[in-house]
N, C-alpha and C positions, 0 to 999 in steps of 0.2 A: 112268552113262555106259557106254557098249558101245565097242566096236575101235572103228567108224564115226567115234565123235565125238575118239578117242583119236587116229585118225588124220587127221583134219583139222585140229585144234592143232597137231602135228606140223608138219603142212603150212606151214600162217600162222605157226607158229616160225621156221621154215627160210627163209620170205621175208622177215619181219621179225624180225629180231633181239629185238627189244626188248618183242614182244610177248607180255603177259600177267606182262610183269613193273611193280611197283609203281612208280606214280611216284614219283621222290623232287626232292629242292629243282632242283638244275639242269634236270630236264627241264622242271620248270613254267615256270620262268626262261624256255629259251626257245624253252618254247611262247610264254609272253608276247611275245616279244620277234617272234615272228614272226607273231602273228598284228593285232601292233600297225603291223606294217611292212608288212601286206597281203600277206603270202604266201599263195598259194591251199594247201586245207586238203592235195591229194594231195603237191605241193614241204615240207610241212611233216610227214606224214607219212615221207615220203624222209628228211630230216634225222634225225626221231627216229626213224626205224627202228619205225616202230608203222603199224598200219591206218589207214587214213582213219576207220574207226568207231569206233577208240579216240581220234583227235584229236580228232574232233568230240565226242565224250562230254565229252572232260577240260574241251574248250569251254564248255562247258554247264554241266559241274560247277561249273568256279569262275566263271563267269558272266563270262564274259567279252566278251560280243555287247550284256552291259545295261551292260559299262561303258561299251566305245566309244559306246553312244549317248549317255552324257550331256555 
């Protein structure tokens, strides 16, 4: 990693609080919780204080798009 990239986390720290640090049990809670209630991914983002590309990852991670389908 060089300044560039050092200073770009920085950046995305300072708007999101919460980013780049570990999920732990409540935030999965409610992510669940909102992404079960149909909050769109950027208002759920805002909540957790994370990027939209870490919400959508965490999505994904715990699969959460294969449960609502069934």
């Amino acid at each position: 990693m060089d300044q560039k990239d050092f200073d770009k986390i920085r950046k995305i720290k300072k708007e999101h609080k919460e980013a780049y640090k570990p999920w732990n049990r409540e935030d999965d809670d409610e992510l669940i919780n909102l992404f079960f209630d149909g909050v769109p991914v950027g208002e759920m983002a805002i909540k957790l204080k994370r990027t939209k590309g870490a919400v959508r990852a965490r999505i994904r991670k715990m699969e959460l798009t294969k449960i609502k389908k069934k």
